[in-house]
Each structure stands twice: as structure tokens, then as C-alpha cells.
C-alpha positions as CSV (number, residue, x, y, z in Angstrom):
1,X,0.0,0.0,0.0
2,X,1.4,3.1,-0.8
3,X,0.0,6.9,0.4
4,X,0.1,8.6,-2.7
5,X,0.5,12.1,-0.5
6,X,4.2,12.3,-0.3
7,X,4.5,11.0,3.6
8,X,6.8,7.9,2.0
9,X,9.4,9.5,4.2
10,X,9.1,12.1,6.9
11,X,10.6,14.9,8.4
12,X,12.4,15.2,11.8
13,X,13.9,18.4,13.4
14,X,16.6,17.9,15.6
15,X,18.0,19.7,17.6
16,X,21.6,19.0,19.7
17,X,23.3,21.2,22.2
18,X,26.7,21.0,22.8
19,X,27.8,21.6,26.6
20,X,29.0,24.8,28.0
21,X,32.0,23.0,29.5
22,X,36.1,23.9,28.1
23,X,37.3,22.1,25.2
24,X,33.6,20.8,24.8
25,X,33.4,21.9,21.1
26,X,34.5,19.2,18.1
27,X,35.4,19.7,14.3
28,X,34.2,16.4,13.5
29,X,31.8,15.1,11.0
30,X,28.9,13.6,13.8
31,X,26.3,10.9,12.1
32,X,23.4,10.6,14.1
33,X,21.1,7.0,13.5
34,X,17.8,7.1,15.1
35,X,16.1,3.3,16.0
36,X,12.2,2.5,16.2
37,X,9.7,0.6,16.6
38,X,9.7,-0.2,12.9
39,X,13.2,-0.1,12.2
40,X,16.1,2.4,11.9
41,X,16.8,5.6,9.7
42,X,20.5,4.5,8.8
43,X,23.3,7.1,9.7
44,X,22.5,10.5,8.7
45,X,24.8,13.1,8.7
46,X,24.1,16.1,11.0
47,X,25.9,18.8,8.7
48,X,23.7,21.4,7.5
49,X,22.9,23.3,11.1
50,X,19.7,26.3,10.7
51,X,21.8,28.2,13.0
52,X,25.4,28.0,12.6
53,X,28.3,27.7,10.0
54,X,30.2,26.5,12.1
55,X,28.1,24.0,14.4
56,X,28.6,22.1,17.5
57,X,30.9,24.6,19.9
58,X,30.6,25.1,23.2
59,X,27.0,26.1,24.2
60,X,25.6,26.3,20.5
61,X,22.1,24.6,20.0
62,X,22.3,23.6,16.2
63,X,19.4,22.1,14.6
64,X,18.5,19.9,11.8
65,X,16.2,19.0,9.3
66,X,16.5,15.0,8.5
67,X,14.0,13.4,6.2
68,X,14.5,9.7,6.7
69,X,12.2,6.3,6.2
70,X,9.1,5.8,9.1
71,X,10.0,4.3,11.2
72,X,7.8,4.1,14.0
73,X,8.2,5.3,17.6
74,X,11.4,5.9,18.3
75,X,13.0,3.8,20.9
76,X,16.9,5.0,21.2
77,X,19.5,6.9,19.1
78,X,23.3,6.0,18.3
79,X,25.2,9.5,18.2
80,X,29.1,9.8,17.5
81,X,31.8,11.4,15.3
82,X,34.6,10.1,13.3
83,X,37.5,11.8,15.8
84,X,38.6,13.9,13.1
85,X,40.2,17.6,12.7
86,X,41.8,19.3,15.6
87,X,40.5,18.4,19.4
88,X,37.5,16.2,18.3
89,X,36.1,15.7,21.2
90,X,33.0,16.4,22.3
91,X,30.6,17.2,25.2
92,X,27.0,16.6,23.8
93,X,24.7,17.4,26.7
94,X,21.0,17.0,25.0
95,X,19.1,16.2,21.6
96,X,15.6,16.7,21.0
97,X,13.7,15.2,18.2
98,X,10.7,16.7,17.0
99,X,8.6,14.6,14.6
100,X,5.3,17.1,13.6
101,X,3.5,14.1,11.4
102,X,3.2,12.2,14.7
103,X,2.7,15.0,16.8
104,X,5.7,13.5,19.0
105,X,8.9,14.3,20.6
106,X,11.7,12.9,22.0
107,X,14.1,14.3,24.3
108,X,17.4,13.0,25.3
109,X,19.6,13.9,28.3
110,X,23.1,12.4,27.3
111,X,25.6,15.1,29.9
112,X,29.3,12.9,28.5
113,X,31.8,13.7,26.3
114,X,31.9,11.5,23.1
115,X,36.1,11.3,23.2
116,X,38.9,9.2,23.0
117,X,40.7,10.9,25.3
118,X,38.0,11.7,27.9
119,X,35.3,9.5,30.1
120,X,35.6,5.6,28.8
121,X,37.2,6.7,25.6
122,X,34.0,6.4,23.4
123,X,33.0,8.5,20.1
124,X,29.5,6.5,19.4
125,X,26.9,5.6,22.1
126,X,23.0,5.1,22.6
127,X,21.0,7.1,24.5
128,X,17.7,6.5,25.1
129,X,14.2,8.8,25.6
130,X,13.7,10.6,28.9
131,X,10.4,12.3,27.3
132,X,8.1,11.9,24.5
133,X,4.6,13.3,25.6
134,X,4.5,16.6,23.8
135,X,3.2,17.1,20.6
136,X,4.6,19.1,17.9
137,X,3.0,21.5,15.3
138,X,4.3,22.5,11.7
139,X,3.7,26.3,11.4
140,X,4.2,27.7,8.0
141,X,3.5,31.8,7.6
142,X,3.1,33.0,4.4
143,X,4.2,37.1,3.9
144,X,2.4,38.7,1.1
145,X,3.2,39.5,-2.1
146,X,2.7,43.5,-1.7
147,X,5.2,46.5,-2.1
148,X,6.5,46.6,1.5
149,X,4.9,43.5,3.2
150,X,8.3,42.2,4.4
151,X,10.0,42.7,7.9
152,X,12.9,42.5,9.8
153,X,11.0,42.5,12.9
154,X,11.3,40.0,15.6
155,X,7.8,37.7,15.1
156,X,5.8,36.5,17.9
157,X,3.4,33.8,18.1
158,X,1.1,32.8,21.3
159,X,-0.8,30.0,20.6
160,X,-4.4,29.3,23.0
161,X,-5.4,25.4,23.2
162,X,-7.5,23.9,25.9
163,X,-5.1,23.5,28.5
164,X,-3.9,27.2,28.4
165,X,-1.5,29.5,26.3
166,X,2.2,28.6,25.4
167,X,2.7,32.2,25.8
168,X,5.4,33.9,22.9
169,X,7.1,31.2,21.0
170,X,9.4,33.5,19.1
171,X,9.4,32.8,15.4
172,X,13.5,33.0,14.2
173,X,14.3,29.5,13.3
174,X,12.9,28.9,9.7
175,X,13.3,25.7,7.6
176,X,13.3,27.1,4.6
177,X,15.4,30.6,4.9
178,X,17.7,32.4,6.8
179,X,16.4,36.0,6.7
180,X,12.6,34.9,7.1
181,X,9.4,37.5,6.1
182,X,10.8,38.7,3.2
183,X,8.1,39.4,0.2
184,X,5.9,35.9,-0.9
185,X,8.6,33.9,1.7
186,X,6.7,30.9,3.1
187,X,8.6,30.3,6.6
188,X,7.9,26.8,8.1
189,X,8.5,26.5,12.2
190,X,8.5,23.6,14.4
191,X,6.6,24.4,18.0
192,X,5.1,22.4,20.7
193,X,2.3,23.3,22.5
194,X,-1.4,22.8,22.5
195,X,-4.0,24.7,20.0
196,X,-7.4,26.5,19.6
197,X,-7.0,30.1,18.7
198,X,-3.2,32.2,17.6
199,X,-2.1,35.4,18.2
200,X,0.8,36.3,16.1
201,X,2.8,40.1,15.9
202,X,6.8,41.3,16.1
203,X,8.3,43.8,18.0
204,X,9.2,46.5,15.6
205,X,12.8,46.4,15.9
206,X,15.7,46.3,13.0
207,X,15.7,48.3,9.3
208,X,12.3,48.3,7.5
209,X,9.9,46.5,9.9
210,X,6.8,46.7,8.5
211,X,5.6,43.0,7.5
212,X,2.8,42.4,5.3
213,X,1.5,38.5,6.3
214,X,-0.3,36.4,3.9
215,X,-1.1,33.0,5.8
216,X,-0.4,31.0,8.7
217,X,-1.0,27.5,8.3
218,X,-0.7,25.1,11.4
219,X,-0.6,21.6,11.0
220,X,-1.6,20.0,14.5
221,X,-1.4,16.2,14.9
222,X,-3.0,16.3,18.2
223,X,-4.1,13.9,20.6
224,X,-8.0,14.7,21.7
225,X,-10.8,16.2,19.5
226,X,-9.9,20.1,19.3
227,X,-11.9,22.5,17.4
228,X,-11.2,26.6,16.4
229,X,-13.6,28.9,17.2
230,X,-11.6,31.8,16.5
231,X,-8.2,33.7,16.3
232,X,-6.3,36.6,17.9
233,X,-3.5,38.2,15.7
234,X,-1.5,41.6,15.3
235,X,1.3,43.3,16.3
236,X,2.8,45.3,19.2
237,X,2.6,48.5,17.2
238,X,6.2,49.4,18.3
239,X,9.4,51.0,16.1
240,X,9.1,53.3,12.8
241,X,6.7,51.7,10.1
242,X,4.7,49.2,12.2
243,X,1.3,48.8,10.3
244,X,0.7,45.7,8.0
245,X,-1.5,44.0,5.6
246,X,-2.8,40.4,6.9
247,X,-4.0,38.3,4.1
248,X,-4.7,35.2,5.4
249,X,-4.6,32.5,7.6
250,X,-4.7,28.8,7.4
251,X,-4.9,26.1,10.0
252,X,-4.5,21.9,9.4
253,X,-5.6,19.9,11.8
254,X,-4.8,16.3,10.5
255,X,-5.5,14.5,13.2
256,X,-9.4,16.0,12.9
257,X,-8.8,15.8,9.1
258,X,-10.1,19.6,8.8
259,X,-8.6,22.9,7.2
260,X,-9.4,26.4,8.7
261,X,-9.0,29.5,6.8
262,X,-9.6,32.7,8.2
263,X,-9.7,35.5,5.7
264,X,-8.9,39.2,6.8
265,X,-7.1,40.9,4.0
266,X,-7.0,44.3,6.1
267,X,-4.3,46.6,7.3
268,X,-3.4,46.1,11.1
269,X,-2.1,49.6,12.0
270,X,-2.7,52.8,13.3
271,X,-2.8,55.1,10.8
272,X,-4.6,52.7,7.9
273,X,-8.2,51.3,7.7
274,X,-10.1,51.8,11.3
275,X,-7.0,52.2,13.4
276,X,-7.1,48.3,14.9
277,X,-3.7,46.6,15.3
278,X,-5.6,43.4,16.7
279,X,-8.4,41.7,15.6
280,X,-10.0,39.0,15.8
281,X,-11.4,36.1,13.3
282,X,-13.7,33.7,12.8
283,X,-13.3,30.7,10.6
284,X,-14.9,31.9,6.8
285,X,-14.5,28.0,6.0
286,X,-13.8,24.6,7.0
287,X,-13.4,21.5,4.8
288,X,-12.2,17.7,4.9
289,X,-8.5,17.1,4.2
290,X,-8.4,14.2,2.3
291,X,-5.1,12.1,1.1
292,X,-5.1,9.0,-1.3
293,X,-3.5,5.8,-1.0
294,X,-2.7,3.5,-4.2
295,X,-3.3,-0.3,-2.6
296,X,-2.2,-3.4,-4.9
297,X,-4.1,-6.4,-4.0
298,X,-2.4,-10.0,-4.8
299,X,-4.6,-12.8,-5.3
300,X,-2.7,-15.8,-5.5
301,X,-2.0,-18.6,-7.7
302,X,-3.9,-21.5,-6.4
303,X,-6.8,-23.4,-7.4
304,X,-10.1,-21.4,-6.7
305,X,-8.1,-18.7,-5.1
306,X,-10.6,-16.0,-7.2
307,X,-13.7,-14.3,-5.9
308,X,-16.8,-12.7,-7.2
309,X,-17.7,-11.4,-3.8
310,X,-17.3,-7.6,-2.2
311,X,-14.1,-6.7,-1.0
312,X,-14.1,-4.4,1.7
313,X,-10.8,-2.6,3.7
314,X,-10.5,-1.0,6.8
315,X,-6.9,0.8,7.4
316,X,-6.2,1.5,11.2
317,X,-3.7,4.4,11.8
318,X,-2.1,6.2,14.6
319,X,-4.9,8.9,14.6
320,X,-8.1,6.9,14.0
321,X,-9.4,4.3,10.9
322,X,-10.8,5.0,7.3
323,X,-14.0,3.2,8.0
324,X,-14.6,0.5,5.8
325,X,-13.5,1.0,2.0
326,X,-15.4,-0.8,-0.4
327,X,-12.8,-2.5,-2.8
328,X,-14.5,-2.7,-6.7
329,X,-12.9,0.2,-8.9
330,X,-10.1,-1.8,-10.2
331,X,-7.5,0.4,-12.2
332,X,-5.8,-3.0,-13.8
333,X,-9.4,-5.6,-14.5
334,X,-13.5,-5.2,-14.8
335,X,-13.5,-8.3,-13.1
336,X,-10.7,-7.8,-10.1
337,X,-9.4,-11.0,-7.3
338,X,-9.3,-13.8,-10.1
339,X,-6.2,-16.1,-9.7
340,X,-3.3,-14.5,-9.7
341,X,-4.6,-11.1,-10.1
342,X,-2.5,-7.9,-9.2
343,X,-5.2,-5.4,-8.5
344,X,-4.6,-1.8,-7.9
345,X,-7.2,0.6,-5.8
346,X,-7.1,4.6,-5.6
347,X,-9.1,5.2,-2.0
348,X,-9.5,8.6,-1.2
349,X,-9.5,8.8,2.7
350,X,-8.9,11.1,6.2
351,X,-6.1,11.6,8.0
352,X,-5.6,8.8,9.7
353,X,-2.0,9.3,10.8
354,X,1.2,6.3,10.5
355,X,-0.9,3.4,9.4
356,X,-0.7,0.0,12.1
357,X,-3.2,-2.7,10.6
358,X,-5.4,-3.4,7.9
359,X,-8.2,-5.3,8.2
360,X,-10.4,-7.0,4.9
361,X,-13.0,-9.5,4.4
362,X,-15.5,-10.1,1.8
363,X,-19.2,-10.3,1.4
364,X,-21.2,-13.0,-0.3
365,X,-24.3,-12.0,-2.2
């Protein structure tokens, strides 16, 4: 069965801190090989940091974008380094992996230098999980395409759920670039914390700060039925040039299999439209999100193996089930599950999150 939706692989942010302790910083090339439930990712080089050049010196949190196989809940991780370039050792002191299509994440405490010449002489070890009850979200913020809609502002989120606020999540660690809110830049951000309503603004501050937003779109795996009644957004109104032109904004919950979009597409600011540099909004729409799977059916090649009968499939996921799929638009024969038939199945479905089980059976009329 394969989920036509590209989820084939999945994304992980990862994030390491190196230990505020002398000599703690290394110039080796570290490989990093996560282990679940449903295998292993293979080693991955952690090389490309969001945040520094240079990474993995003494106090630096550098994080990571890895896209790797599923591979299930994660149950430990090998770190190390190949003890190469000058003073390789190193004092890793915590990694954090953040998983936003399972609304997981995984925190481990390791405190030990990874070093031939320190502790018990190791460069590779396993740690495993201390934590993995929080659940992650997938913010993307889309900046209009308008004469002036970019900032350099510091952007602040506060996100309201039913078990309280986050309070400001600062926004300065995009995937996708590093000088985020320019003009038409969609930023992606990884957070944890809870959801039902956002409040999103910056401070004002650097050259040019005015920020002209487009959407916000939120994807939330989350664990419980949620539901948006509304959102808070705008802006602290501080610094020269503050006022800006919200678009839109867009919210996924794929755990609920529903899209919100809120549609404003007026100025927040002081001197433009009624004066407002909050306001609120109420969803103009909600629909399904729906993904498709391509399953291939095997009959086999034994006597009688065929069947004229209804075919029906129920797959269970993480995040729920599809309800039973009725199995009789064959793309490959008119008359599908006859002896050593390969039959293949669009099924458009919910979200149902990392598929665990299937479960068929057939009807006879």
C-alpha cells in the first residue's frame, strides 16, 4: 500500500546542544542513526545546522532538518563522530527530536563527552528517551506579495489550546530561509504546545519592519478532539513603520482531518483602515482534508483462489481508521481478485496518521 500524499518519508527536526564545559566543542563530522519501533533511519549526517556555519561549539544549540524512512516510535539513538580535525572531542549534553507528522517528541539527556581521550574513551553511544509526551506542530506563515509587506522585525506567536497559552514562541528559526518575512517567503517552524486560537505580531525592531502577512498554516497532529472557534492576531505597534496588511490564515488539523482558513485581508495599523492593530477572526471555512493511498491487492495462484464477492478494507492508523473501503474500482481488470490477479485501488480517505493494521473480508451476495 502506498500513500500517494508524499508522507513515504518524513521529516524530523533535531535539535543537539553542545555543553557549556572547556574544550567541549568538536570539528568532527557527527552521524546521528535514530532506532524504532519499525526499524532504523540508517546514519544521517548532522551537517547542515539552521543556525550556525560553524556548528557544535561550546554552548551552540544547532538544529537539523532530517528526512529519513518511518520508522515508528522511536526507541533510542546512536550519536558519535569520526574523531577527526583538531581536538574532536566532544561534550553533547541534550538532543531533541521533533517529529510534527506524529505530533511526537523525543528528548534526550546524554551530559558525556563523546572522546577518546576523555570518560571511557568512546566516540559512538546510545541514549535513550527521557520524554516523548508533547506534541509538535508544523507552522508555516506565508508574507504577502505587496510592495512593502516584508519585515525584519522579531515575530511573535502565542498560541491558545484547551489547556492554556504557550505564551510567545518566538518565530526566528525557519526551515526554509535564513532571513525569514521577506516578500511571498513561506517560513515553516517547528513548536510544541497545545492549539485552539493564535495570536501572532513582532516587535518593531531592525531596518524596514513593517511586515505584510499572507497566511499561517498550522498543521496539529494532536491527541484529543480540538476544534477553532476563533483567532487573535496583530502586532505590538512598536518601532518606525509598524502597520501591516494580513491576508490570510490557514490552520490543518490532520489529526481531525479539517482545514481552517480565516480571511482578513486588512491593514493592522494605526494610521490605515479603522485604526485596529488586533483583531479577531472567525473561521470563513472549514473543509475535509483528504489524502489517497494506491493499494495493490495479490490474489494468489492457487486453485479457486478468485472471488466474485465484495471486498471491503478497513486501514487503522495512529490517529483513528478509514471506515470500511469498499474494494470494486479496479484500475488493472473489470472483473478484479481472479487467480493470480494484481489489483490496484485509488481510495480517497482522512487523516488517519502512521498506518498500524489493515483489516479486509468479503461479502457474499
Amino acid at each position: 500500500m502506498k500513500l500517494l500524499t508524499d508522507f513515504s518519508d518524513i521529516s524530523s527536526q533535531v535539535k543537539v546542544k553542545t555543553g557549556d564545559v572547556d574544550h567541549g566543542s568538536t570539528d568532527a563530522k557527527v552521524t546521528l542513526r535514530i532506532y524504532g519501533s519499525l526499524g532504523d533511519t540508517g546514519p544521517l549526517q548532522l551537517d547542515q545546522s539552521l543556525n550556525h556555519s560553524d556548528p557544535f561549539h561550546r554552548n551552540y544549540i544547532d538544529t537539523f532538518i532530517l528526512t529519513a524512512p518511518v520508522i515508528g516510535q522511536i526507541e533510542k539513538i546512536k550519536i558519535g563522530h569520526d574523531n577527526s580535525g583538531i581536538g574532536p572531542g566532544w561534550y553533547v549534553e541534550t538532543i531533541t527530536i521533533d517529529i510534527p507528522s506524529e505530533g511526537r517528541r523525543y528528548v534526550f539527556l546524554c551530559h558525556r563527552w563523546l572522546s577518546v581521550s576523555d570518560a571511557d574513551g568512546a566516540t559512538v553511544t546510545e541514549f535513550y528517551p527521557t520524554s516523548g509526551e508533547d506534541i509538535s506542530y508544523q507552522v508555516e506563515v506565508k508574507t504577502g506579495d505587496e510592495p512593502g509587506a516584508e519585515t525584519a522585525a522579531n515575530i511573535t506567536l502565542i498560541i491558545y489550546g484547551s489547556r492554556g497559552s504557550t505564551g510567545p514562541l518566538q518565530l526566528d528559526q525557519s526551515l526554509n530561509h535564513s532571513d525569514p518575512f521577506q516578500r511571498n517567503y513561506t517560513d515553516t517552524f517547528i513548536l510544541t504546545a497545545p492549539i485552539e486560537t493564535i495570536k501572532i505580531g513582532h516587535d518593531n525592531s531592525g531596518i524596514d519592519p513593517e511586515w505584510y502577512v499572507e497566511t499561517i498554516t498550522i498543521d496539529v497532529p494532536s491527541a484529543g478532539r480540538r476544534f477553532i472557534k476563533k483567532i487573535k492576531i496583530g502586532h505590538d505597534n512598536s518601532g518606525i513603520g509598524p502597520g501591516w496588511y494580513l491576508g490570510t490564515v490557514t490552520i490543518d488539523f490532520p489529526s481531525e482531518s479539517r482545514r481552517y482558513e480565516f480571511v482578513c485581508n486588512r491593514w493592522l495599523s494605526k494610521s490605515d483602515d479603522d485604526g485596529q492593530i488586533v483583531r479577531e477572526l472567525q473561521p470563513t471555512s472549514s473543509e475535509d482534508i483528504l489524502y489517497q493511498y494506491q493499494v495493490e491487492v495479490k490474489t494468489v495462484d492457487v486453485v479457486d483462489a478468485g472471488t466474485d464477492a465484495k471486498v471491503t478494507l478497513i486501514i487503522y492508523g495512529s490517529c483513528g481508521d478509514t471506515g470500511p473501503l469498499q474494494l470494486d474500482q479496479s484500475l488493472n481488470h473489470a472483473d478484479p481478485f481472479q487467480r493470480n490477479y494484481t489489483d490496484t485501488f485509488i481510495l480517497t480517505v482522512p487523516v488517519i496518521g502512521q498506518v498500524r493494521k489493515l483489516d479486509n473480508h468479503r461479502n457474499k451476495d
